[in-house]
N, C-alpha and C positions, 0 to 999 in steps of 0.2 A: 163372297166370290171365290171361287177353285183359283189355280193357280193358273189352269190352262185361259180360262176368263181373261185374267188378269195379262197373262200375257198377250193374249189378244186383243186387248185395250190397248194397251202398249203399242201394239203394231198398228190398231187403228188409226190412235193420236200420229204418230211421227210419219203416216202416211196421209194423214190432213196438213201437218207441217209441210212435210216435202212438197205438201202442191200450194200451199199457200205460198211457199218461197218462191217457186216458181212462177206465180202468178201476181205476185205480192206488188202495192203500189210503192212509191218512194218512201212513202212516210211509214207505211206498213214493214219497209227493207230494214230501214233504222232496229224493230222492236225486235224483227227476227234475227238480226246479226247477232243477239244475245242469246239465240239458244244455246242450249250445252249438246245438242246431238253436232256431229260433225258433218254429216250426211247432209244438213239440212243446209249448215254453211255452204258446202260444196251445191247444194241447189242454186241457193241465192246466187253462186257465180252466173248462173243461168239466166238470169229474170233480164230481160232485154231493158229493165227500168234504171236496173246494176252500171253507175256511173265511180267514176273515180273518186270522188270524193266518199262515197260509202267504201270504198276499197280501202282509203286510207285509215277511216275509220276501225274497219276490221283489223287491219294487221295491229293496232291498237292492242288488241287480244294476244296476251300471251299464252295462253294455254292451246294455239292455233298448235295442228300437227302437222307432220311432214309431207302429209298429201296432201293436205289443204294449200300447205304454199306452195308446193310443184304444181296444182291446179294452178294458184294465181298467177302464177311465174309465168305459165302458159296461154292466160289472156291477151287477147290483141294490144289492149290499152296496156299493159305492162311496157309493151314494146314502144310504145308512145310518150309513154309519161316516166318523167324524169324523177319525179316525187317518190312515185311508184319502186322505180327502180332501188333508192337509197331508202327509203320502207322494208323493203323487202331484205338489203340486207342489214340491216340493224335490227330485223326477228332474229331471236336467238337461235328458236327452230327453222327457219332456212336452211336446208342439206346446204355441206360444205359444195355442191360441183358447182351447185347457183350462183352461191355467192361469187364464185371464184369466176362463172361467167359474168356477172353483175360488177365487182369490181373495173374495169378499166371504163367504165360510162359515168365512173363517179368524177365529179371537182377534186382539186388538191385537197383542199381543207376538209373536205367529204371523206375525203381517206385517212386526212387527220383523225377525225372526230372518231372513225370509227375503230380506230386505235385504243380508244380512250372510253369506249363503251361500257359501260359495267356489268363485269363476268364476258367480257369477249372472250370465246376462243383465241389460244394461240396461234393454231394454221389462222385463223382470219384477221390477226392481228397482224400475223408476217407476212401476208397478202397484201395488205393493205399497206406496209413497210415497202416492199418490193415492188411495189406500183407507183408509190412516192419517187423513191431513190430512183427508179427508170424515168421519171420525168424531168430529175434534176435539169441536165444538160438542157433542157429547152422552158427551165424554170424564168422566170425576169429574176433579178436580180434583188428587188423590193419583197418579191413572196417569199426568195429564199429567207431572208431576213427576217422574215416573220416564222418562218419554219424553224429557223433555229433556234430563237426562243420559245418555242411551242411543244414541237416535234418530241418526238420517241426515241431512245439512246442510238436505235441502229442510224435515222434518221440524221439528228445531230453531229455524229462522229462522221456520215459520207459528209455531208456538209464540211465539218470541220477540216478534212481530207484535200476538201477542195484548194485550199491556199488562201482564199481570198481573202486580204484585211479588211472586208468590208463585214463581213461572212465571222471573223474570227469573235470579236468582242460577245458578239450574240450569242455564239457557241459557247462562252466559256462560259456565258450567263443562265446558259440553261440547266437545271437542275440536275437534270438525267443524265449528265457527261459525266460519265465515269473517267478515274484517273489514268486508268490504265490504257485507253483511247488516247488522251495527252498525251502520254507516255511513248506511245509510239508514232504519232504524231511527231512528235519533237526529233524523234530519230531517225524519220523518214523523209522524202525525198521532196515533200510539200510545203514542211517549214520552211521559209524567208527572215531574212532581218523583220521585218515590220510585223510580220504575225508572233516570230518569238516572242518579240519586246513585250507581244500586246501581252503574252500567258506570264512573261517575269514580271511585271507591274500589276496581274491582276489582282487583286484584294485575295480569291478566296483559292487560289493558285501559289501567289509568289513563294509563300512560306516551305512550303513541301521539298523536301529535303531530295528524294528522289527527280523532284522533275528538275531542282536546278540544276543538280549533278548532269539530268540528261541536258540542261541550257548549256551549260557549259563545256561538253562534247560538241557541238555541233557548231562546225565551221564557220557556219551562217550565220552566227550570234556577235552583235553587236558589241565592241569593247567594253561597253558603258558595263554591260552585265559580267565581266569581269571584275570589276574594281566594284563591283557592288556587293557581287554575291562570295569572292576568294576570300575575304576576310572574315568572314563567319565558317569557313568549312576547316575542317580537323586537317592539320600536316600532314597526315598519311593520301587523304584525298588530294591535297595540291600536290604530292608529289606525284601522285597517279597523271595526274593532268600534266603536268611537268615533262613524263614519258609518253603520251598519247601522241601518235602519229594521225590524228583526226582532225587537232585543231590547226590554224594557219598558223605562220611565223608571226604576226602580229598578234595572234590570242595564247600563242606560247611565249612570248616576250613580257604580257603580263602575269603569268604564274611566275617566271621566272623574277619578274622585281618582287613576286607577293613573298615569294621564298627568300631573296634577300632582305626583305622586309623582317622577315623572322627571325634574324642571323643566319642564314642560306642552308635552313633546313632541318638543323641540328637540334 
């Protein structure tokens, strides 16, 4: 067979596909979602037999291209079906402007997940951040809690940001909290006695030499972490504390014994 032959076979078969898909029964829909031409998938959107549950099927396929999904994106039933929608963005190939309109129809935890996708994109991962953290405020109080042990470092630290002792234990137990989020946390206008206390007694917190220096700057810090944490810090730090115009007169009154403690500094 010539080569022009050949290619005319070629063109013959994938224009038997294309009307097959177009015509194709349900069970017949199943065999053709495997073809490798693309053309042929974008038919199949066609066949009035083309039900959701084959849709989900497909997106199944990852070697699906970018016009295939902007065709599916554009089906009535996309706009109907919620399944569909979170399909769609968990394709890898989904153009980002999809996604980014497809995000805010997702669940909380639907934004979790997709966080945590393997090989997500970054812009769709910070999407997905930024849609969180904008729900916060009208979060319950129970999901945040579950967000905080779950969630994504950006995620975690608005959380932690929040204040709330309810909110903090969870925070510090989640992996992804970086130190330097405590860190400024502690120095910020959010900490309370009772969130402090939670980060100086935490197990995998308390020891850190940095954040207690920041515990014991901060106003709001309970005595008890005075007389806990000054007797393990070097002289030159209690005298630093000694001069700080940060802490009260009650939490200056205990460097001051911890100093005479030491023979008054010397």
């Amino acid at each position: 067979m010539t080569v022009p032959d050949m290619q005319a076979q070629r063109e013959h078969d994938l224009a038997q596909r294309l009307y097959r898909a177009l015509t194709a029964s349900r069970e017949e829909i199943l065999r053709l979602q495997e073809d490798p031409s693309m053309e042929v998938v974008k038919a199949l959107l066609k066949n009035p037999c083309y039900d959701e549950s084959c849709l989900l099927l497909l997106l199944k396929r990852a070697d699906l291209t970018e016009d295939v999904l902007t065709a599916v994106y554009k089906m009535p039933m996309v706009g109907e079906s919620h399944r569909l929608k979170v399909a769609l963005v968990h394709h890898r190939a989904t153009p980002d402007h999809l996604v980014l309109a497809l995000i805010p129809h997702l669940y909380l935890f639907e934004l979790v997940t997709v966080c945590f996708l393997p090989g997500v994109a970054p812009d769709r991962k910070l999407s997905a951040e930024r849609a969180i953290i904008k729900r916060l405020p009208l979060t319950p109080l129970g999901s945040k809690i579950t967000l905080a042990r779950r969630a994504t470092t950006d995620v975690v630290e608005a959380l932690l940001h929040e204040g709330l002792p309810q909110l903090t234990d969870a925070c510090l137990n989640n992996p992804r909290l970086r130190q330097s989020a405590l860190f400024k946390f502690l120095n910020g206008p959010g900490a309370n006695p009772e969130t402090i206390s939670a980060v100086a007694r935490h197990p995998r917190w308390k020891s850190r030499q940095d954040l207690k220096l920041a515990i014991l700057k901060n106003p709001r810090t309970p005595l008890i972490w005075f007389t806990v944490f000054l007797p393990g810090l070097p002289l030159p730090e209690v005298k630093n504390h000694s001069a700080s115009n940060r802490i009260s007169a009650a939490q200056k009154s205990c460097v001051t014994e911890e100093l005479r403690r030491r023979g008054g500094g010397r």
